[in-house]
GUPA-947951 format. One record per residue (C-alpha): residue number from 1; residue in one letter; y negated, x negated, z. Coordinates in steps of 0.5 Angstrom, whole numbers, always signed. Each point is the difference from the previous one (the first is absolute). Example, Ala and Ser with C-alpha at 12.3 -4.5 7.8 and 13.67 -1.06 7.14 Angstrom:
BEGIN
(1, 'A', (+9, -25, +16))
(2, 'S', (-7, -2, -2))
***
This chain:
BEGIN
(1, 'X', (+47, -48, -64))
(2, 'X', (+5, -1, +6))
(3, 'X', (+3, +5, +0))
(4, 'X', (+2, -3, -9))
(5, 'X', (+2, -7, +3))
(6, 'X', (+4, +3, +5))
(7, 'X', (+3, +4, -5))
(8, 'X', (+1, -6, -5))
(9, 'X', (+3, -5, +5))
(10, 'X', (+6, +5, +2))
(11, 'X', (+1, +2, -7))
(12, 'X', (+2, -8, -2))
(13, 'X', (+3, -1, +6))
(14, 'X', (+5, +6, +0))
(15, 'X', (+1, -3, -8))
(16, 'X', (+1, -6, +2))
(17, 'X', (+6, +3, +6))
(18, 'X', (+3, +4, -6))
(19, 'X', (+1, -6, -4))
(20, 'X', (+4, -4, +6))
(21, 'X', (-6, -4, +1))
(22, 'X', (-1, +2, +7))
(23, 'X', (+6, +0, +5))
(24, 'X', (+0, +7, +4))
(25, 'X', (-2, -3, +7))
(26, 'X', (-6, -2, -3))
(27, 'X', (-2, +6, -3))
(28, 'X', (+0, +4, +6))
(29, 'X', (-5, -6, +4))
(30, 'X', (-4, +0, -6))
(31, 'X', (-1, +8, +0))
(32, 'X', (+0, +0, +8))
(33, 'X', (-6, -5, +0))
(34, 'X', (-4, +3, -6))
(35, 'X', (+1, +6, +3))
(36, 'X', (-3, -2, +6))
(37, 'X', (-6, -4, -2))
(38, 'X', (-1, +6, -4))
(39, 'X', (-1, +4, +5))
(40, 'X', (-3, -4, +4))
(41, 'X', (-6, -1, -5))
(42, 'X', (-1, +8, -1))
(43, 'X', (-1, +1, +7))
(44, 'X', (-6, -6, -1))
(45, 'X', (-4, +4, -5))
(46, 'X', (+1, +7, +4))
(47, 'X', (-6, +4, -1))
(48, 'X', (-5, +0, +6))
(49, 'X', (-3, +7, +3))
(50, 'X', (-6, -1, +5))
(51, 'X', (-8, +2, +0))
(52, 'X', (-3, +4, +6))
(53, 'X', (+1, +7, +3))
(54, 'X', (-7, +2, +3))
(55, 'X', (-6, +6, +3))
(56, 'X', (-6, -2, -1))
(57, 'X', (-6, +4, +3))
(58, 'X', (-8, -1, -1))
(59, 'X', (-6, +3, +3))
(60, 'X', (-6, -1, -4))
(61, 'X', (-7, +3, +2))
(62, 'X', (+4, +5, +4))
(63, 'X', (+4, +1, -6))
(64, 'X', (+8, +0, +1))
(65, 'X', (+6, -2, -5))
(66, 'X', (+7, -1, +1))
(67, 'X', (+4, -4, -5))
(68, 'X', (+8, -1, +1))
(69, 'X', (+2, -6, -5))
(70, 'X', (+7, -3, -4))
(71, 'X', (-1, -6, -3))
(72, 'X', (+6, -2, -1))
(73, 'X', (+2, -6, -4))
(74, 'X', (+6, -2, -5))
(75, 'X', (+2, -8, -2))
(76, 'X', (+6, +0, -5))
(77, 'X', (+2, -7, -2))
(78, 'X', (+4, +0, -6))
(79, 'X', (+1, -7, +0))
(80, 'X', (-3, -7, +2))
(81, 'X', (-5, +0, -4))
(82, 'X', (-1, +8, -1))
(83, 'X', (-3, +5, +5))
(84, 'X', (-2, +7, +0))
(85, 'X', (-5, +2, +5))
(86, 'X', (-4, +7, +3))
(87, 'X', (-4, +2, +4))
(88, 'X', (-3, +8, +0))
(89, 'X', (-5, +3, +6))
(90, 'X', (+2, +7, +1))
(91, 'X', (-5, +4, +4))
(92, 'X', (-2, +6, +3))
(93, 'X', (-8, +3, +1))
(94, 'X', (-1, +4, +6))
(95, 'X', (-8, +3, +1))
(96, 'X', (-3, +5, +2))
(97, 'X', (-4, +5, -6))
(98, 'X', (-6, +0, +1))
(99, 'X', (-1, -6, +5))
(100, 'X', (+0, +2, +7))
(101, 'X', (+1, +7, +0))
(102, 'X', (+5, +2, -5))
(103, 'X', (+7, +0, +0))
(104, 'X', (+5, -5, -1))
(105, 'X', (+2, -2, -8))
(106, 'X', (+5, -5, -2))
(107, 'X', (+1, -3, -7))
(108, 'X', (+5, -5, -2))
(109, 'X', (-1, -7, -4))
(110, 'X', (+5, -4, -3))
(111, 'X', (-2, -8, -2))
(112, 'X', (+4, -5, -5))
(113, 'X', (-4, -6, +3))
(114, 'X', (+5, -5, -4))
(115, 'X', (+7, -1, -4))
(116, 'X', (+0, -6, -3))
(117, 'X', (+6, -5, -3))
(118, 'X', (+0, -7, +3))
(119, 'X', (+3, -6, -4))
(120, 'X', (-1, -7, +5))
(121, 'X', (+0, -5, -7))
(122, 'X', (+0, -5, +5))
(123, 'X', (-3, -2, +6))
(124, 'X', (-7, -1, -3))
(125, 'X', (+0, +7, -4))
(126, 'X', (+2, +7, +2))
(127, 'X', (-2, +4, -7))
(128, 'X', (-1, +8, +3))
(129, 'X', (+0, +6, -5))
(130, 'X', (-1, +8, +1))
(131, 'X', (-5, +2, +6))
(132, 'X', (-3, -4, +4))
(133, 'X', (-5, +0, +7))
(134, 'X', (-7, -5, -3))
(135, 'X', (+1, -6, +2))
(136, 'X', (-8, -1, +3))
(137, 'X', (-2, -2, +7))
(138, 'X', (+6, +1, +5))
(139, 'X', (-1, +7, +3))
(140, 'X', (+3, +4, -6))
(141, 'X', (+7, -4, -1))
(142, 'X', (+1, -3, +7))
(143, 'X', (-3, +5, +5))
(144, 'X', (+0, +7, -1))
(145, 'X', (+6, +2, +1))
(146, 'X', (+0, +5, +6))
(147, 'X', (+5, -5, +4))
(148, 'X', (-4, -6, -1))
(149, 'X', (-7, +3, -1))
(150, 'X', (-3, -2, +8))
(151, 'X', (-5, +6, -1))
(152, 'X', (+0, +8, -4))
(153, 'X', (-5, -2, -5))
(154, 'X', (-1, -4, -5))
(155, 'X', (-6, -4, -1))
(156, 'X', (-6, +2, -3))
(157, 'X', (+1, -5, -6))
(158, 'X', (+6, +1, -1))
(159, 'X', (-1, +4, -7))
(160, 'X', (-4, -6, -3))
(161, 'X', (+4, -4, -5))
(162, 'X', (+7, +3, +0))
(163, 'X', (-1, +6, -5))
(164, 'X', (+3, +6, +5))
(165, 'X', (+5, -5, +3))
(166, 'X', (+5, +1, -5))
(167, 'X', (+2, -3, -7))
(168, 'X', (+4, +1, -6))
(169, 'X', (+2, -7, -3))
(170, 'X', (+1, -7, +1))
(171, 'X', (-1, -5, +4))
(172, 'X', (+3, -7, +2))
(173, 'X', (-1, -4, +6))
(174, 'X', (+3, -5, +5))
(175, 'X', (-1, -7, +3))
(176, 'X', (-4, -6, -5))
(177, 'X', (+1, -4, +6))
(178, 'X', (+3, +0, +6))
(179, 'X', (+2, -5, +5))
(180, 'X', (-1, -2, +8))
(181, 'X', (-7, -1, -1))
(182, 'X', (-3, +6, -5))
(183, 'X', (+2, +6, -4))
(184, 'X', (-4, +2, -5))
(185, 'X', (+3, +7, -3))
(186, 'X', (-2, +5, -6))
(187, 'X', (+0, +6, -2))
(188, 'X', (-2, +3, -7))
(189, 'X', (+0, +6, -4))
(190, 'X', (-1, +5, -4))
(191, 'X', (+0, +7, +0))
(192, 'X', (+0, +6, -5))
(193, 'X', (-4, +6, +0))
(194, 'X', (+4, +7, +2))
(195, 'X', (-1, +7, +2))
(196, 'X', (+6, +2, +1))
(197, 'X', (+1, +4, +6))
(198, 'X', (+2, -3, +6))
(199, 'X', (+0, -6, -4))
(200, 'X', (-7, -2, -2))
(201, 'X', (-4, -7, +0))
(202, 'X', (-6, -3, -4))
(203, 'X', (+0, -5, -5))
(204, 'X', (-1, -7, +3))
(205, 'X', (+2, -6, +1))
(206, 'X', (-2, -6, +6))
(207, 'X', (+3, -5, +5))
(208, 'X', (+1, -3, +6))
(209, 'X', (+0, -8, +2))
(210, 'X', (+2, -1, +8))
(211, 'X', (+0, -6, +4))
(212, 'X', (+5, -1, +6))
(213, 'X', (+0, -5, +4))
(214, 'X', (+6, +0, +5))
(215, 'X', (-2, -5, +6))
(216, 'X', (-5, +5, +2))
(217, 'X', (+2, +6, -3))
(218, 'X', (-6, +2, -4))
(219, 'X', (-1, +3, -6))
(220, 'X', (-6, +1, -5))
(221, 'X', (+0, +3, -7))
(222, 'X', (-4, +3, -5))
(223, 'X', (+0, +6, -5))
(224, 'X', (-3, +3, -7))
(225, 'X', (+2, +6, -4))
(226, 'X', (-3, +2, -6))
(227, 'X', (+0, +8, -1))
(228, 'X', (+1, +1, -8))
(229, 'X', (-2, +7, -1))
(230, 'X', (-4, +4, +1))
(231, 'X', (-7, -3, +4))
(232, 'X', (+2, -8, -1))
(233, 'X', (+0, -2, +6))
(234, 'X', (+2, -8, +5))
(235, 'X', (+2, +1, +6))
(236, 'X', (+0, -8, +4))
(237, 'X', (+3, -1, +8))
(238, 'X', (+1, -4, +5))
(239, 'X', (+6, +0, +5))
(240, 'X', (+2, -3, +6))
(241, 'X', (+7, +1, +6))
(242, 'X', (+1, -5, +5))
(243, 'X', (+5, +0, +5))
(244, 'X', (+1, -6, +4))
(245, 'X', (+6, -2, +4))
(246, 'X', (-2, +0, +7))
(247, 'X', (-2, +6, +1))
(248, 'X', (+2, +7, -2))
(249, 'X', (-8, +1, -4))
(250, 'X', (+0, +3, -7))
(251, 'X', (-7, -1, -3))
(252, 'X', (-1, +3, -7))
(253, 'X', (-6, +2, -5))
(254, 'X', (-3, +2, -6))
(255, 'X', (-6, +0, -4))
(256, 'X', (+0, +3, -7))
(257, 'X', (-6, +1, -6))
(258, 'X', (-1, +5, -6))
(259, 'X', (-5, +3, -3))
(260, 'X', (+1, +6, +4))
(261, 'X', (-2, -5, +7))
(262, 'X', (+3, -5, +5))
(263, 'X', (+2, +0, +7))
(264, 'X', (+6, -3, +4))
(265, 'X', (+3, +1, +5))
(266, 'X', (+4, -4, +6))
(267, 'X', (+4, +1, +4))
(268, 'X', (+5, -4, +7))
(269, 'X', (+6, +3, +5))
(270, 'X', (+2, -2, +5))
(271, 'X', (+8, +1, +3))
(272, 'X', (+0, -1, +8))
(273, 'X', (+7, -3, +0))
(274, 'X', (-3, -7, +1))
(275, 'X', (-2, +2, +7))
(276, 'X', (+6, +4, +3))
(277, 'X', (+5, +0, -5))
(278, 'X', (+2, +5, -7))
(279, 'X', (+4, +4, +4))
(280, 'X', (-4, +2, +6))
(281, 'X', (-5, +6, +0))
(282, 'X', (-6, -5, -1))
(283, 'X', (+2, -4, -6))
(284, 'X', (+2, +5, -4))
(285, 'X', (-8, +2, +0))
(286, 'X', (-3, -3, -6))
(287, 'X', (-8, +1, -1))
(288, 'X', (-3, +1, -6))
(289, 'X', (-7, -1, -2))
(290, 'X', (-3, +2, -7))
(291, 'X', (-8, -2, -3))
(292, 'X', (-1, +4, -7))
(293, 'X', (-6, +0, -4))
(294, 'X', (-2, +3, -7))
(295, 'X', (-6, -1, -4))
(296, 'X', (-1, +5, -6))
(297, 'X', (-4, -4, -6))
(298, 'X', (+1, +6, -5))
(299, 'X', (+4, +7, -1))
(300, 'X', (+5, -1, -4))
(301, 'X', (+5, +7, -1))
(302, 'X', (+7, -1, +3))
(303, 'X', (+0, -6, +3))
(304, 'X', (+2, +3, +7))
(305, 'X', (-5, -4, +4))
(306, 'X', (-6, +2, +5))
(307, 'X', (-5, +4, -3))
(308, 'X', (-5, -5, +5))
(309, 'X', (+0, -5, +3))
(310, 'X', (+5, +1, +6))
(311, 'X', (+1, -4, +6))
(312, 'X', (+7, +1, +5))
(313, 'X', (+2, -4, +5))
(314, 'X', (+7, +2, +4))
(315, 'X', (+4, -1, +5))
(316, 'X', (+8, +2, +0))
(317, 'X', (+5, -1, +5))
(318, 'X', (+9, +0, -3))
(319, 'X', (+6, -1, +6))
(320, 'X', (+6, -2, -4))
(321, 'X', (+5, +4, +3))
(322, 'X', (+8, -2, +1))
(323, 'X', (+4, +2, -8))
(324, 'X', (-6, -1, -5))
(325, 'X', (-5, +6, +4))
(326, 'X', (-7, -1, +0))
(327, 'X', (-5, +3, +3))
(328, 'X', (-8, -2, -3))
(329, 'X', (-7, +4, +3))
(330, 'X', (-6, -2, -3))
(331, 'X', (-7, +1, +1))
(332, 'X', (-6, -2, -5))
(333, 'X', (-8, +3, -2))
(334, 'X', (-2, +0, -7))
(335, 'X', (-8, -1, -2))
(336, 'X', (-3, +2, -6))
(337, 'X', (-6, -3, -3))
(338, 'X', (-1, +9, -2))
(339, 'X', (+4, +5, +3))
(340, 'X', (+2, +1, +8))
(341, 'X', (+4, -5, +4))
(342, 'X', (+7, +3, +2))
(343, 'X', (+5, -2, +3))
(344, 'X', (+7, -1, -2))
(345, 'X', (+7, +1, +5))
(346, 'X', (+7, -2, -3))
(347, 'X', (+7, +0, +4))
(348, 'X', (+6, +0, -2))
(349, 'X', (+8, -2, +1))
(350, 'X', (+4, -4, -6))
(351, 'X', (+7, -3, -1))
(352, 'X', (+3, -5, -4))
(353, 'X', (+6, +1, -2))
(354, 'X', (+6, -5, -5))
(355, 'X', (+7, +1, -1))
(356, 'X', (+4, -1, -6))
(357, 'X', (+2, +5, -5))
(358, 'X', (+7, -1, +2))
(359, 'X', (+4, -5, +5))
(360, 'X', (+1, -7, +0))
(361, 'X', (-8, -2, -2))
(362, 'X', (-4, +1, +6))
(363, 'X', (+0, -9, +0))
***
């Protein structure tokens, strides 16, 4: 569209110049400047490439697995109002055979986790189209990249509410409000049912409505999604972020519901730079502890929860090296209410990467 007017407007410049109706001084500046400013505001929407470079390592009930990712992401904006946006999780699976004794096999596995076209009406509205993360609770759309996410696992009720995690539809979402006091934002949807490969979602549709408050730094939100096929079904949930300003503390949780169950969990960091500084050996150490419960109420097929009641406390450790390095270890034991105890050892190395598709975009 910008590419039309710009068109446009030289054309009935250059008409006005053939004409005598422009002096030639003055047509020089003018292309001059037009050409300059043109330049300028490509080099504002050149598209973005970022995402996370990561090996990932666990060892659960003395069974090992190794998994080197790409997860790489992709903004294009095509305009001031227009966004082209992807994410994909690449990855690799390497595990022994038989369990413990056999040899090592490894499979790969490639992931569309969204790609999506973003039209910002205004700056109550942003109308979203094509496919896209569910918007229940927080853990699915803000914290599982593997960059941001504190510790390797997601949370047990993650599969709660948001109908494989991936969505073909539409949605809108926004600020209703916003102001120095409170922000109240929303996001609503609906997605369509697919089984085409790589590209399947459930047909459903749901909300989220989240309270900010800037002053304190605490948000609160609630979620529902109804499932429109097959066993119908209405998840609800309940999710909270605080991050509060005089200290580098993180605390988040979520407790969630359906049919299948409910559980929560909750979770807080800690970055050591408030005692020796960002830089230094010590604060660059952030602590992470997680408590998860899940209680089955009845047994409902592919709903990728717990078959029991199951019970996990854990406990990690990442250091954040110089370049967007970061190493995390962790250590956690999970109890089921029928079946044995094991315990579950994760480590691995992620880096955060982000420049732009060509120079002149990386503001």
């Amino acid at each position: 569209m910008d590419c039309v007017r710009d068109a446009a407007r030289i054309e009935e410049f250059i008409g006005w110049r053939s004409r005598g109706l422009v002096p030639a001084k003055a047509f020089r500046i003018f292309l001059l400047v037009f050409l300059a400013s043109s330049f300028a505001r490509a080099q504002e929407n050149v598209p973005i490439i970022s995402g996370g470079l990561g090996f990932l390592g666990s060892s659960s009930g003395g069974v090992n697995i190794f998994q080197p990712v790409l997860a790489p992401v992709i903004a294009i904006p095509l305009s001031d109002k227009f966004l082209i946006e992807s994410r994909a999780d690449i990855r690799g699976v390497v595990f022994r055979e038989q369990g413990t004794t056999g040899p090592y096999h490894g499979r790969f596995f490639g992931t569309l986790e969204y790609l999506q076209l973003d039209y910002n009406a205004n700056s109550h509205l942003t109308i979203t189209a094509g496919r896209f993360l569910t918007p229940f609770g927080i853990y699915t759309e803000r914290l599982s990249p593997i960059w941001i996410n504190k510790l390797q696992d997601a949370p047990l009720i993650t599969p709660i509410g948001t109908g494989m995690a991936y969505n073909n539809g539409f949605m809108l979402r926004g600020a209703l409000i916003s102001n120095s006091t409170y922000s109240l934002n929303y996001a609503v949807y609906f997605s369509t049912l697919s089984t085409l490969n790589k590209l399947q979602s459930q047909r459903g549709a749901g909300y989220r409505v989240g309270v900010f408050l800037p002053y304190t730094r605490l948000e609160v939100g609630t979620s529902y999604r109804r499932t429109l096929q097959d066993t119908r079904l209405n998840s609800v949930g309940v999710d909270f972020s605080w991050l509060p300003y005089r200290a580098p503390l993180g605390i988040k949780g979520e407790w969630a519901h359906s049919p299948s169950g409910h559980g929560y969990w909750i979770q807080a960091s800690y970055r050591l730079s408030q005692l020796t500084g960002s830089d230094s050996g010590w604060g660059r150490l952030e602590p992470v502890f997680r408590m998860q419960q899940f209680f089955r109420s009845k047994f409902i097929t592919n709903d990728f929860l717990p078959s029991s009641n199951t019970r996990r406390p854990e406990f990690g450790l990442n250091y954040f090296l110089p370049h967007e390095i970061r190493l995390n270890a962790s250590y956690s034991r999970q109890y089921f209410s029928h079946g044995t105890d094991v315990n579950v050892w994760d480590f691995g190395i992620t880096y955060r990467f982000l420049f732009p598709l060509w120079p002149g975009g990386s503001k």
